[in-house]
ZADO-1210 file (C-alpha; in nm, 4 decimals, padded with zeros to 6 digits):
<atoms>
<atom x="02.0428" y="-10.6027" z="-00.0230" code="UNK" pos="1"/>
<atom x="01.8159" y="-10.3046" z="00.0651" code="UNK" pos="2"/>
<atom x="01.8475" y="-09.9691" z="-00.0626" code="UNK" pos="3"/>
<atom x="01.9370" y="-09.6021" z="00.0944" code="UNK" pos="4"/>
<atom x="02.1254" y="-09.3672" z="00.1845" code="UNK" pos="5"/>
<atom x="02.4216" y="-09.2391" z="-00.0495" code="UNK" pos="6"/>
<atom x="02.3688" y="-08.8134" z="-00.0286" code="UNK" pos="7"/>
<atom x="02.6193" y="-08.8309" z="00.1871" code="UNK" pos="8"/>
<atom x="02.9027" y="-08.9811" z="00.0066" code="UNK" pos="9"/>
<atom x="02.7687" y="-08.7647" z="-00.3089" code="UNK" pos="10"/>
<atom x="02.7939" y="-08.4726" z="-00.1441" code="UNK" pos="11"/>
<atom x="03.1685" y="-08.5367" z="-00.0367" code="UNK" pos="12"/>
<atom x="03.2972" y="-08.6412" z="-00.3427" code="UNK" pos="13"/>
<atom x="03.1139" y="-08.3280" z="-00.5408" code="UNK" pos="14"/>
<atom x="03.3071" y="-08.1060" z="-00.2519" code="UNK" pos="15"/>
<atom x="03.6372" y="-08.2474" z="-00.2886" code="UNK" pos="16"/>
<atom x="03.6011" y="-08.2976" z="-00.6573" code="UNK" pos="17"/>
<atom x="03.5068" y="-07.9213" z="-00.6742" code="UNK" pos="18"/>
<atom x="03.8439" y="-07.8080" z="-00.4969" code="UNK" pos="19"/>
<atom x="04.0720" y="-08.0745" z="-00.6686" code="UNK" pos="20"/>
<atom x="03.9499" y="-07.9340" z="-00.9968" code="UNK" pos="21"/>
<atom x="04.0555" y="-07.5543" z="-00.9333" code="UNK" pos="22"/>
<atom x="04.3912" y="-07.6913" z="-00.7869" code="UNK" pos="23"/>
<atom x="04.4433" y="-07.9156" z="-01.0811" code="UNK" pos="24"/>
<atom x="04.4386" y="-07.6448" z="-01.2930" code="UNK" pos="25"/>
<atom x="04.6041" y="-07.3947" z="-01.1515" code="UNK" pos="26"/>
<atom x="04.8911" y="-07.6514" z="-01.1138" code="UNK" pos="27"/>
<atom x="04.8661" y="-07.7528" z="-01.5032" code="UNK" pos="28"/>
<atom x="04.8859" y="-07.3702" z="-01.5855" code="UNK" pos="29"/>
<atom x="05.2201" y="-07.3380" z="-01.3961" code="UNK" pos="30"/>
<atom x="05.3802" y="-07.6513" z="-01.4710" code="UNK" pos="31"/>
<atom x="05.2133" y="-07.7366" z="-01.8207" code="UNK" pos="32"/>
<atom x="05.1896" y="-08.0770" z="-01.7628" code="UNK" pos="33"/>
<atom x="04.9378" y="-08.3143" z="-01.9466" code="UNK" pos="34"/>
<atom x="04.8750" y="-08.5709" z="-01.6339" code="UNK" pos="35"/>
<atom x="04.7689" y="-08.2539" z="-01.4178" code="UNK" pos="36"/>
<atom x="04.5632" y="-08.1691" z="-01.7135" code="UNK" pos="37"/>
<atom x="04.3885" y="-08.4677" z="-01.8136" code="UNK" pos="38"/>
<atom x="04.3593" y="-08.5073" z="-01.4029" code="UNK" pos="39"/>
<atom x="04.1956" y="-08.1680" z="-01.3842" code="UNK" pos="40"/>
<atom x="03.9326" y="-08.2474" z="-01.6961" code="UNK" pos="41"/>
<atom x="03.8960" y="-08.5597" z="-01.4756" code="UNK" pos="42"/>
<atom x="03.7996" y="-08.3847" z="-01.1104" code="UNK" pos="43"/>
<atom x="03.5786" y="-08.1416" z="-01.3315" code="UNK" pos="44"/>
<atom x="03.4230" y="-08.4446" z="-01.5088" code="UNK" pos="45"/>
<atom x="03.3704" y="-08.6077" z="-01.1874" code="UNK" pos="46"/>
<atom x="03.2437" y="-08.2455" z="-01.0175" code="UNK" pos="47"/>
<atom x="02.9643" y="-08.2302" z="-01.2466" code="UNK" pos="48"/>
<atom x="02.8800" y="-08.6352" z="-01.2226" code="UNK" pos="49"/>
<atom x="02.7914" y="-08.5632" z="-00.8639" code="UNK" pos="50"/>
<atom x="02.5644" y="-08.3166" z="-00.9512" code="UNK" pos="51"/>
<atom x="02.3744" y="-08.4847" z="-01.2424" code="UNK" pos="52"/>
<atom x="02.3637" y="-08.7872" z="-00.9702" code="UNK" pos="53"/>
<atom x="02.1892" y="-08.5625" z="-00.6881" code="UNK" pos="54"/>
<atom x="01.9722" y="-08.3796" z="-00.9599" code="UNK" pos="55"/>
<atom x="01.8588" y="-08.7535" z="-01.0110" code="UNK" pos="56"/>
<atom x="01.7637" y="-08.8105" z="-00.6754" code="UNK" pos="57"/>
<atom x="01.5850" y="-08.4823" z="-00.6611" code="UNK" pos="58"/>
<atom x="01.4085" y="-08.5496" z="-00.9773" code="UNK" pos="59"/>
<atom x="01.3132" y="-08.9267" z="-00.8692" code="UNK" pos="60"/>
<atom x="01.1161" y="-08.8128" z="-00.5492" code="UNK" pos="61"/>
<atom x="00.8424" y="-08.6519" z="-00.7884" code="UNK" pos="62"/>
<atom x="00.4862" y="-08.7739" z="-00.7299" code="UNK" pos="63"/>
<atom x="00.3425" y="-09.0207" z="-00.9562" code="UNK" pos="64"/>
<atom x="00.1705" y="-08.8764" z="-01.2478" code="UNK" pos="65"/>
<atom x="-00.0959" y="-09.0355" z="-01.4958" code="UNK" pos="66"/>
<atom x="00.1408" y="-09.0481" z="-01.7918" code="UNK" pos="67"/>
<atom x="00.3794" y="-09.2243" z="-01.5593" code="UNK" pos="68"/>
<atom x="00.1475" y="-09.4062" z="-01.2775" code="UNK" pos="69"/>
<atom x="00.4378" y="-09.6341" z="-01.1503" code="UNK" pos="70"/>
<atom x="00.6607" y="-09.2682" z="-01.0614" code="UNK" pos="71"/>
<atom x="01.0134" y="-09.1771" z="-01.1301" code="UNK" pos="72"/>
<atom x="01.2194" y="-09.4005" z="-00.9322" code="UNK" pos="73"/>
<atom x="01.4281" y="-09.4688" z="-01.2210" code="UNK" pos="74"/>
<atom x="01.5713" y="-09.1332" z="-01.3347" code="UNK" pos="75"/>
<atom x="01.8102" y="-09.1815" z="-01.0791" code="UNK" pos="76"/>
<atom x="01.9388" y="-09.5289" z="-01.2733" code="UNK" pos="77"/>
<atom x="01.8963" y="-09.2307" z="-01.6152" code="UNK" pos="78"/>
<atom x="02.1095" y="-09.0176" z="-01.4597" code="UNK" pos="79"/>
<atom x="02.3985" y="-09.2446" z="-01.3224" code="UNK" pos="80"/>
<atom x="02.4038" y="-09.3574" z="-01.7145" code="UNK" pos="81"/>
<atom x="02.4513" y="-09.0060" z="-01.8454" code="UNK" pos="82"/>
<atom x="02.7563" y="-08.9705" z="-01.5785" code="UNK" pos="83"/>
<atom x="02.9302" y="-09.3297" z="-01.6967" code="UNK" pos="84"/>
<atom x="02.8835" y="-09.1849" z="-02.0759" code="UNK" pos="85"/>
<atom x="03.0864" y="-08.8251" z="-01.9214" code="UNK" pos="86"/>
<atom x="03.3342" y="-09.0309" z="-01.7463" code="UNK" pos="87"/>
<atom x="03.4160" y="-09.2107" z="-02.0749" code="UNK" pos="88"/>
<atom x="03.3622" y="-08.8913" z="-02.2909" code="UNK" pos="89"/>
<atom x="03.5279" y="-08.6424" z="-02.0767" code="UNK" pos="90"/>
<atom x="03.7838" y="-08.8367" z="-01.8684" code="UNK" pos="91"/>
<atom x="03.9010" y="-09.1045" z="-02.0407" code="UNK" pos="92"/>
<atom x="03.8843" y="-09.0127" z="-02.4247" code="UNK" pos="93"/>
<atom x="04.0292" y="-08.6338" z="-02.3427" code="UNK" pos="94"/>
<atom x="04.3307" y="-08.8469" z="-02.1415" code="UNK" pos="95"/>
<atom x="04.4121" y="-09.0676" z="-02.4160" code="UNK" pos="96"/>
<atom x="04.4449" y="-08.8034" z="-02.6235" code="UNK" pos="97"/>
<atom x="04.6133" y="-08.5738" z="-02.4424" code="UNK" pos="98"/>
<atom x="04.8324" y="-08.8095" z="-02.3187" code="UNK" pos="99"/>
<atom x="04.9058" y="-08.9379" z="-02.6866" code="UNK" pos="100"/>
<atom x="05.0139" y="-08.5929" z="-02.8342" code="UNK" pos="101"/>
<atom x="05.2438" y="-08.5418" z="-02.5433" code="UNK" pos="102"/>
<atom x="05.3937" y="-08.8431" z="-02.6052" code="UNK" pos="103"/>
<atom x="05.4679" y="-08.7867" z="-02.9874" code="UNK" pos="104"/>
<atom x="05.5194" y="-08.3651" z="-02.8954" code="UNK" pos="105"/>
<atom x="05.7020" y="-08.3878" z="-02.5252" code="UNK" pos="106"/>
<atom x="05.7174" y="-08.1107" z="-02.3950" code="UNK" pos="107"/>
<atom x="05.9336" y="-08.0145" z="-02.0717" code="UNK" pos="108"/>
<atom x="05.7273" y="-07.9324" z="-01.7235" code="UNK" pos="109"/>
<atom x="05.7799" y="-07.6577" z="-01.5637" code="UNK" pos="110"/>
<atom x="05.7851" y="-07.5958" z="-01.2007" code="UNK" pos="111"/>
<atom x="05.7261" y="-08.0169" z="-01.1164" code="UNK" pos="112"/>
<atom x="05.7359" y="-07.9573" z="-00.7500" code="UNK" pos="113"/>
<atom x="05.3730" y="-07.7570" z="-00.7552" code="UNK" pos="114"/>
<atom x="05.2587" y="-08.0056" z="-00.9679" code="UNK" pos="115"/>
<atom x="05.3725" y="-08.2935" z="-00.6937" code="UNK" pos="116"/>
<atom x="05.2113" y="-08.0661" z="-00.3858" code="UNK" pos="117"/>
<atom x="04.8855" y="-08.0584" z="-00.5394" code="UNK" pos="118"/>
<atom x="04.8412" y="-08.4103" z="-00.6400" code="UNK" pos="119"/>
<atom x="04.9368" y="-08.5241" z="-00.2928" code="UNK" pos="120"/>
<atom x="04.6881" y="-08.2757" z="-00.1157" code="UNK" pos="121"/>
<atom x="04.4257" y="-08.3964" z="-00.4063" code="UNK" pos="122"/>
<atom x="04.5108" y="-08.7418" z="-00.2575" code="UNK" pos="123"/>
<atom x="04.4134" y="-08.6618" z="00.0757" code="UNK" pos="124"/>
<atom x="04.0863" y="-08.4999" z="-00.0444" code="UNK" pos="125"/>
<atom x="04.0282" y="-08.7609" z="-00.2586" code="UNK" pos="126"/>
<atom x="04.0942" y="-09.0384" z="00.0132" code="UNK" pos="127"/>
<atom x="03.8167" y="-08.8437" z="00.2791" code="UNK" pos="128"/>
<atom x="03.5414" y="-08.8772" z="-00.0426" code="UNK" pos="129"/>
<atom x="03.6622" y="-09.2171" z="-00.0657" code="UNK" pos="130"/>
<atom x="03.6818" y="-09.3254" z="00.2812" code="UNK" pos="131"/>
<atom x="03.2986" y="-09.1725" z="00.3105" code="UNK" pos="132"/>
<atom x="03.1886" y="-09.3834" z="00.0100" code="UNK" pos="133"/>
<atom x="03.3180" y="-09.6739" z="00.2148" code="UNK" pos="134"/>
<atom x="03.0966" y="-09.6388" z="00.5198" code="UNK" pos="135"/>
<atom x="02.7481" y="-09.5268" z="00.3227" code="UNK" pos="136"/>
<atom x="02.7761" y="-09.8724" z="00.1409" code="UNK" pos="137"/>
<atom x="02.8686" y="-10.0856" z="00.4532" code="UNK" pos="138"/>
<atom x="02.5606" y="-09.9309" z="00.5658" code="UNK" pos="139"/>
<atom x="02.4011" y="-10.1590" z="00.2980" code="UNK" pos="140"/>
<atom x="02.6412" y="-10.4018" z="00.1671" code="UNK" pos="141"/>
<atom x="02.6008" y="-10.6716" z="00.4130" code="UNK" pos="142"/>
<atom x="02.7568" y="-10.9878" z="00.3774" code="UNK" pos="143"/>
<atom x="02.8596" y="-10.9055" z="-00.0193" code="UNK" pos="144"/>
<atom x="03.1891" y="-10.8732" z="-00.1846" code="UNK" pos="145"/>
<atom x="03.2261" y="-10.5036" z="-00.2993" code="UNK" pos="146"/>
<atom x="03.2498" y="-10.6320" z="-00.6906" code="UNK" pos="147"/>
<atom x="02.9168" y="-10.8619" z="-00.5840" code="UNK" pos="148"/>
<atom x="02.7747" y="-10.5007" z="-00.4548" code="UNK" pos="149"/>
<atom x="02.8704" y="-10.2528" z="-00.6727" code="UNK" pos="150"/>
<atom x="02.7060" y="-10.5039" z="-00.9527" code="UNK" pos="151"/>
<atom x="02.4095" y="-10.5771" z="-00.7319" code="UNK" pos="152"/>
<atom x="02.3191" y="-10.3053" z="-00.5861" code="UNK" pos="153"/>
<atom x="02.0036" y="-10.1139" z="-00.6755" code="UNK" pos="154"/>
<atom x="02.0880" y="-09.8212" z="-00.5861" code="UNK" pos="155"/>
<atom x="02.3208" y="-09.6128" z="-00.8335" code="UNK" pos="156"/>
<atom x="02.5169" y="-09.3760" z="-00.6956" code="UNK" pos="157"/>
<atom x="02.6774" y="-09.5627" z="-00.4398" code="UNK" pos="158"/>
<atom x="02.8290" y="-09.8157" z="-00.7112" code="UNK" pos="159"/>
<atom x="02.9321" y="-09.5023" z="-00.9475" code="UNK" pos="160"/>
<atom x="03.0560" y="-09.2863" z="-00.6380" code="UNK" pos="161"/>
<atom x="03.2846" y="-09.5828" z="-00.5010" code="UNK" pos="162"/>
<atom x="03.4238" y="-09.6493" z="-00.9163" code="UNK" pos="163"/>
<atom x="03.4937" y="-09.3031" z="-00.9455" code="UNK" pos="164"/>
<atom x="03.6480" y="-09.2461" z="-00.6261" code="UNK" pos="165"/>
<atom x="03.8985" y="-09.5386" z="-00.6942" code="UNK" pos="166"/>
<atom x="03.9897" y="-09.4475" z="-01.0380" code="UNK" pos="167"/>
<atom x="04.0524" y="-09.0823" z="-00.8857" code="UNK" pos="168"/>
<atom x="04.3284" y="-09.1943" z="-00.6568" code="UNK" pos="169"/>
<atom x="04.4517" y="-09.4509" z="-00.8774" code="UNK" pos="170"/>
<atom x="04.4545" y="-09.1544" z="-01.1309" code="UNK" pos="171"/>
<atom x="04.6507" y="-08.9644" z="-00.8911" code="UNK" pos="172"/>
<atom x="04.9154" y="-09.2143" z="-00.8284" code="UNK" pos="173"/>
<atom x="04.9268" y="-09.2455" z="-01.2094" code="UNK" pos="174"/>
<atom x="05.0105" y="-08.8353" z="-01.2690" code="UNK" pos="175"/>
<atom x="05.2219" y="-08.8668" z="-00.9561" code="UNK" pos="176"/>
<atom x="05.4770" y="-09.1374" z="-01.1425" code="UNK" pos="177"/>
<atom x="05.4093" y="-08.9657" z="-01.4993" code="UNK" pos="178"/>
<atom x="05.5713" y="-08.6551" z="-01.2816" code="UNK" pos="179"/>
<atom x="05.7967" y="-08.7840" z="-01.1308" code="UNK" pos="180"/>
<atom x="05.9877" y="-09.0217" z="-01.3830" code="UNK" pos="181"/>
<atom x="05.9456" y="-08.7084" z="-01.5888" code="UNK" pos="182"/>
<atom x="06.1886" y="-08.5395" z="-01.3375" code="UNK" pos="183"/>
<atom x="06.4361" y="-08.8094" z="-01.2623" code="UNK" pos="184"/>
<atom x="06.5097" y="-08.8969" z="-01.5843" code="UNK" pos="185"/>
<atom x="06.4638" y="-08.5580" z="-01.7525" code="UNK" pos="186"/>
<atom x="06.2112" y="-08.6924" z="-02.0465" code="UNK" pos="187"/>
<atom x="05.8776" y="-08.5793" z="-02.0219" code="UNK" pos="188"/>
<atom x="05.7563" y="-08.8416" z="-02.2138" code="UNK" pos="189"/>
<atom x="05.6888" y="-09.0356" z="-01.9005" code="UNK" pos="190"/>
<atom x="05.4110" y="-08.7477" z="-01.7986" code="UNK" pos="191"/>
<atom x="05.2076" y="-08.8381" z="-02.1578" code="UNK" pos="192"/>
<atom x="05.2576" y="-09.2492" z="-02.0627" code="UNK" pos="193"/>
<atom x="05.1139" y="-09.1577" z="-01.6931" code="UNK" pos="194"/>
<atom x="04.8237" y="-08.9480" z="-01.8799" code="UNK" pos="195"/>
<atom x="04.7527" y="-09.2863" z="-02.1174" code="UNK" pos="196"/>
<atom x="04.7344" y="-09.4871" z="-01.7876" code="UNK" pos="197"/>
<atom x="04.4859" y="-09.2426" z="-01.6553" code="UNK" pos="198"/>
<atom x="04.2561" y="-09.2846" z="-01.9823" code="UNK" pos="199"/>
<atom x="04.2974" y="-09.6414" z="-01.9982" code="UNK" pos="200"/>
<atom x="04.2020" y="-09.6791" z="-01.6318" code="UNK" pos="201"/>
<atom x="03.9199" y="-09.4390" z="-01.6769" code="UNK" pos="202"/>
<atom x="03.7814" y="-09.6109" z="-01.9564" code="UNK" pos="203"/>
<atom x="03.7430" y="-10.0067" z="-01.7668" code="UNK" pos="204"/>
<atom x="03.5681" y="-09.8148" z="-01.4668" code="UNK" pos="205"/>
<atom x="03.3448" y="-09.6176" z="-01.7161" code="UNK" pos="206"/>
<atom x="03.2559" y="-09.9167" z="-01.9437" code="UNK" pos="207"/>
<atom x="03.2182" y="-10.1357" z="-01.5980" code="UNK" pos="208"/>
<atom x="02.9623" y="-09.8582" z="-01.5054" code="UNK" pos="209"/>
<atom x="02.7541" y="-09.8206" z="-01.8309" code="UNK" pos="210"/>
<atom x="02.7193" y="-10.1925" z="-01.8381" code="UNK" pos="211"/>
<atom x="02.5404" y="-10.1869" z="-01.4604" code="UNK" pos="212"/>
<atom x="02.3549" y="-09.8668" z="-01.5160" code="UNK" pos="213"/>
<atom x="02.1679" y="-10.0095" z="-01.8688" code="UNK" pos="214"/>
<atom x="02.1169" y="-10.2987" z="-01.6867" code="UNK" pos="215"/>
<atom x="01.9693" y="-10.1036" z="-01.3970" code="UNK" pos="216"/>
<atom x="01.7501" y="-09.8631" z="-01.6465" code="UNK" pos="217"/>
<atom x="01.6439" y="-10.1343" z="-01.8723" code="UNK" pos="218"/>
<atom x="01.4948" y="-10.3191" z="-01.5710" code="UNK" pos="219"/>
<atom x="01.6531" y="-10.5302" z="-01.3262" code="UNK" pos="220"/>
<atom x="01.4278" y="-10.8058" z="-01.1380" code="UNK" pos="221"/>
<atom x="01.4670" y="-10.8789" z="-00.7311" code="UNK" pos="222"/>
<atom x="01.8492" y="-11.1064" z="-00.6619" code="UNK" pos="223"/>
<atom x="01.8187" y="-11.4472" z="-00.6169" code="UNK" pos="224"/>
<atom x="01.7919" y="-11.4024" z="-00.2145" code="UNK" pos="225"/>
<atom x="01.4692" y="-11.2002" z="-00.2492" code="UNK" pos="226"/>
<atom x="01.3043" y="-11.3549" z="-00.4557" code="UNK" pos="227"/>
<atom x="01.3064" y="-11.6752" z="-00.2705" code="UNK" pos="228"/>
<atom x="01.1911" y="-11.4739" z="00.0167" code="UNK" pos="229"/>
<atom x="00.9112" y="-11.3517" z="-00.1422" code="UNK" pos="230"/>
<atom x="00.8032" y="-11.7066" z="-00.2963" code="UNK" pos="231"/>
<atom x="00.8455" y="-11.8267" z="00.0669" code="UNK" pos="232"/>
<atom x="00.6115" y="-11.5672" z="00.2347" code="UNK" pos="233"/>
<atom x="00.3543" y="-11.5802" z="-00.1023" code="UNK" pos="234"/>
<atom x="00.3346" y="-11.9704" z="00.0073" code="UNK" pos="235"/>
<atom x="00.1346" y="-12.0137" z="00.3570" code="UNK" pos="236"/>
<atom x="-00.2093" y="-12.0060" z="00.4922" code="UNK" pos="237"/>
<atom x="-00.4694" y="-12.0947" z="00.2259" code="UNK" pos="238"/>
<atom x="-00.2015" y="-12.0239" z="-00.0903" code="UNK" pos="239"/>
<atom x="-00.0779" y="-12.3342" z="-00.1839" code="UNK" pos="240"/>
<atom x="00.1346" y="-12.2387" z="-00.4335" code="UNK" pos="241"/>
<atom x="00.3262" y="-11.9509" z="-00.6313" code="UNK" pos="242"/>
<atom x="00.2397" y="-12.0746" z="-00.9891" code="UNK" pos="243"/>
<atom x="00.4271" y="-11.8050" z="-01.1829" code="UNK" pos="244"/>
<atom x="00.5462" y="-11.4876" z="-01.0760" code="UNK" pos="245"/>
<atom x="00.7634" y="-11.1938" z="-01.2130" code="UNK" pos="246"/>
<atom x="00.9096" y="-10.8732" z="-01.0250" code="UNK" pos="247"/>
<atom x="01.0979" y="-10.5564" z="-01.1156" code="UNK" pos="248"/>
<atom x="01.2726" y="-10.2591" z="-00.9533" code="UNK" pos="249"/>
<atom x="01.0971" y="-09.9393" z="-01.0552" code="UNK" pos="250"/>
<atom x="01.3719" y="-09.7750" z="-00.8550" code="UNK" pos="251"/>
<atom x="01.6301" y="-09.8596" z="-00.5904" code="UNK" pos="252"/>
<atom x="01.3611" y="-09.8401" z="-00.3084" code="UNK" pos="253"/>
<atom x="01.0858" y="-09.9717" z="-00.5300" code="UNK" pos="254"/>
<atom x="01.0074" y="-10.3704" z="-00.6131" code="UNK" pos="255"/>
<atom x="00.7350" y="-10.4145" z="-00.8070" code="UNK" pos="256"/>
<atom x="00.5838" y="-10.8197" z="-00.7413" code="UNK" pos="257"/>
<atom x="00.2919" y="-10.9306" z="-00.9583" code="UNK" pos="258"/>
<atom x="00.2250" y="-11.2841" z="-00.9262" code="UNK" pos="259"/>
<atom x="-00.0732" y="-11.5482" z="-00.9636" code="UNK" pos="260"/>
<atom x="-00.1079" y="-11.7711" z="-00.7052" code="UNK" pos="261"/>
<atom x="-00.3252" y="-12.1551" z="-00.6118" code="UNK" pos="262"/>
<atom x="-00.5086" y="-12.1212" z="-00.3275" code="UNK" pos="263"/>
<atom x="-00.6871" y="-12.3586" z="-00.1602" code="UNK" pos="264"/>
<atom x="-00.9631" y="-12.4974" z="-00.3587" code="UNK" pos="265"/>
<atom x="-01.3467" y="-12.3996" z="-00.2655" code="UNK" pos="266"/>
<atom x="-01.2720" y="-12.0742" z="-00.0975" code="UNK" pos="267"/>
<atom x="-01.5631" y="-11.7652" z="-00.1485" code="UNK" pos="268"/>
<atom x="-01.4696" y="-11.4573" z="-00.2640" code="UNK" pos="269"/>
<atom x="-01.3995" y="-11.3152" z="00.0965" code="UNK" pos="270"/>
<atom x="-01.1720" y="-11.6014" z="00.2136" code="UNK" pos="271"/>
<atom x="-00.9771" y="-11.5506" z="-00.1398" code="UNK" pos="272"/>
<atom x="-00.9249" y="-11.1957" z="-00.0814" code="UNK" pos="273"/>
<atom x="-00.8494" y="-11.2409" z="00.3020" code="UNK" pos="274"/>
<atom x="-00.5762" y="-11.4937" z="00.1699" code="UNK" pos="275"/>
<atom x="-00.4277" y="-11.2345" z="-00.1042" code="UNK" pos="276"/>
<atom x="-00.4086" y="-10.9636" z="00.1994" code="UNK" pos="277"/>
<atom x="-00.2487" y="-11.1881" z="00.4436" code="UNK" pos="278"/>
<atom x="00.0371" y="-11.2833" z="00.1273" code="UNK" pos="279"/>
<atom x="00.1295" y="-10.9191" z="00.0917" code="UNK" pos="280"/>
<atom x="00.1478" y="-10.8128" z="00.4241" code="UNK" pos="281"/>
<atom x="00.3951" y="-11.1202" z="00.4962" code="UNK" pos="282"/>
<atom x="00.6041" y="-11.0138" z="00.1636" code="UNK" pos="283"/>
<atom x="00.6562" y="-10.6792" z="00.2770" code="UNK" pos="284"/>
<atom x="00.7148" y="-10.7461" z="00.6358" code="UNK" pos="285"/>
<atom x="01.0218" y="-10.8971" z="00.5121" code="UNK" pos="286"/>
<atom x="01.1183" y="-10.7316" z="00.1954" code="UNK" pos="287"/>
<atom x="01.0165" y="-10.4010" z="00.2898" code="UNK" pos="288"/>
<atom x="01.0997" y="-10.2465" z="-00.0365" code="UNK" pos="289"/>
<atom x="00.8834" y="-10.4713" z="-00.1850" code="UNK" pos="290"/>
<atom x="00.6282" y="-10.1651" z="-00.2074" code="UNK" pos="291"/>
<atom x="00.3813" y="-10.2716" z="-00.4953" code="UNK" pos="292"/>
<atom x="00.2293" y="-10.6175" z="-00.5135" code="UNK" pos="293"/>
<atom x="-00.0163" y="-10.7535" z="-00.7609" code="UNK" pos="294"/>
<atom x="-00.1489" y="-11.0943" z="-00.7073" code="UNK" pos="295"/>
<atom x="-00.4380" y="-11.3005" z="-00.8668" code="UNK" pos="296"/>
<atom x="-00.5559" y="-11.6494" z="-00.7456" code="UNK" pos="297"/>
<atom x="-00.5352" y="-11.8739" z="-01.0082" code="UNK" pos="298"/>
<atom x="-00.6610" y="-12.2556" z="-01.0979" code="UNK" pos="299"/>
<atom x="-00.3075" y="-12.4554" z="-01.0731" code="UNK" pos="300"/>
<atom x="-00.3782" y="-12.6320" z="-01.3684" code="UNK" pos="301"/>
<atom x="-00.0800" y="-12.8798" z="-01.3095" code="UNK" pos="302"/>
<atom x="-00.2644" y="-13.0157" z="-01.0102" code="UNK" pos="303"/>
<atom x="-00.5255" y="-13.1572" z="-01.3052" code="UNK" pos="304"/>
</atoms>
């Protein structure tokens, strides 16, 4: 699975995220109800996630430095972290407990039918940043399952934008039927139980999300597919063998491959080093983000 692109979808969601927010709360001001504020502390939440998550691309494209020689590929995997801990901090905690007090303190809504226009045209706004989200990762996702990618892939913000994009309209459809059972049955009790579902919902995707970014920041090797690539093109001409080797994204378009290798015994030092050249250049003709290879001939001491 290669890595890039992704601005693209970030950039949609942070401008339909920005506009949902102001409606959101103009519509809780009018109406007073808890879904349209816990969904408006949500599309702010989310607003400022898609800027922490293009301030981490910006930040990652810094030049190498001596106090950090291998660059800064993985602020962007820092970043994405910091907006799973706001989307469980903001969104889903403030939900459950707004949605909690207005179930033990219901209060009626006022004006519901503002409340419903808004939520539907945050639907369609949220469906466009959605809908973009879905053709950046096809640009990437190949032959995967979208749970297999969004746990796979190396690069962040495609796997947080997609999350938060579904638990936005899924939030939406949630404040819609807190709403609206609020108005057909008179008991605004159903608008806390729709703001609940909200923060319980946000809470999976932003627990799903902190799980993969940690994983991602803490140091995730090449998938199963690559790595037997690599092994395969390491193997050939006068390298007999791969006799241990270990790799390791420094970012999502960054694979870092150290690895000793038997060659072919008797060679002089420029055959061995003509050999080591020839093993990288195959690697990275087909795992081009296979950027930074280390390799050392080695005796393959199991031969005996």
């Amino acid at each position: 699975m290669s890595a890039g692109g992704g601005t693209k979808a970030i950039v949609a969601a942070l401008s339909a995220n920005a506009g949902i927010a102001v409606a959101k709360f103009a519509g809780f001001l009018v109406t007073g109800s808890s879904s349209m504020l816990a969904e408006s502390v949500h599309s702010l939440a989310d607003t400022a996630n898609q800027g922490l998550l293009l301030l981490g691309k910006k930040s990652a494209q810094r030049r190498a430095t001596r106090e950090h020689p291998f660059g800064f590929g993985r602020e962007r995997y820092f970043y994405s972290f910091v907006v799973a801990l706001l989307l469980f901090t903001l969104g889903a905690a403030f939900a459950l407990y707004e949605g909690i007090h207005k179930i033990l303190e219901p209060e009626p809504l006022e004006a519901p039918l503002v409340a419903v226009i808004i939520l539907v045209v945050a639907v369609c706004l949220e469906g466009y940043s959605f809908l973009t989200a879905i053709g950046e990762s096809r640009k990437i996702k190949g032959d995967y399952s979208w749970w297999r990618f969004i746990r796979q892939a190396k690069e962040p913000e495609l796997p947080v934008v997609l999350l938060e994009d579904t638990g936005a309209l899924a939030g939406l459809v949630f404040a819609l039927l807190g709403v609206g059972l609020s108005v057909l049955t008179g008991d605004p009790v159903f608008d806390g139980i729709g703001t609940v579902a909200i923060g319980l919902l946000l809470g999976i995707i932003a627990v799903i999300l902190i799980v993969e970014m940690k994983s991602l920041l803490i140091g995730e090797g090449a998938t199963e597919t690559d790595l037997d690539t690599i092994v395969g093109e390491l193997t050939g001409g006068e390298v007999e063998r791969v006799i241990h080797i270990r790799t390791q994204y420094l970012g999502p378009d960054e694979l870092l491959v150290a690895a000793k290798l038997a060659l072919v015994p008797g060679l002089d030092t420029a055959r061995i080093a003509a050999a080591i050249d020839a093993a990288e250049v195959r690697v990275r003709a087909k795992v081009p983000v296979a950027s930074l290879i280390y390799l050392e001939p080695d005796l393959d001491r199991e031969r005996g």
